[in-house]
TIDREN-293983 format. One record per residue (C-alpha): x, y, z. Coordinates in steps of 0.5 Angstrom, whole numbers, plus 500, padded with zeros to 3 digits. Layout:
XYZ
...
! end
This chain:
808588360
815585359
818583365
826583366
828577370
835578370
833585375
833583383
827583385
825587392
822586398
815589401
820593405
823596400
816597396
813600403
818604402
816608395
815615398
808618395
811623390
815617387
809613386
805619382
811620377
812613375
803613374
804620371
809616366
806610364
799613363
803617357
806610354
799608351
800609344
793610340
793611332
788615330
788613324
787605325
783607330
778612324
780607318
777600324
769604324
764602320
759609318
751607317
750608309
756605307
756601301
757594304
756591296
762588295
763585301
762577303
761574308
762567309
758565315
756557316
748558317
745551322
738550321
734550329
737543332
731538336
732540342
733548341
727552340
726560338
724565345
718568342
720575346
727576344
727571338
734567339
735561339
737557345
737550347
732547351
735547357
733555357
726554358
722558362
716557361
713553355
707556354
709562352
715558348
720564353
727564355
729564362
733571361
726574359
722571364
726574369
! end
């Protein structure tokens, strides 16, 4: 939100002040202020089935470094430090 630093600036008197109706009008009035364009919003979602094929994805793969390991239940791969038990080769958020 922009703020005009040339206005005066009021006291929490004058905020104490506002009657509850004044209060209602400017909420009123900033809740309308929100802009959505349907349209942006509709051409941003992808639908299932869409034919993906001529897209490319450019994504930089790095192999499983020495100290991660891949949790058994949940399939990531995490760093070693999240090992709850290695028996079971889990994760500390599937343990718990």
């Amino acid at each position: 939100m922009a703020t005009d630093y040339d206005t005066p600036r009021t006291t929490d008197d004058e905020i104490g002040e506002d009657s509850i109706e004044e209060l209602k009008a400017r909420r009123d009035a900033q809740a309308g202020a929100v802009d959505i364009d349907e349209a942006e919003l509709a051409e941003s979602l992808e639908l299932p089935g869409a034919d993906l094929s001529g897209e490319e994805l450019t994504v930089r793969v790095v192999p499983k470094q020495a100290d991660e390991f891949t949790c058994r239940r949940c399939f990531l791969v995490r760093h070693r430090s999240q090992l709850a038990d290695e028996k079971k080769g889990i994760c500390r958020e599937c343990a718990a």
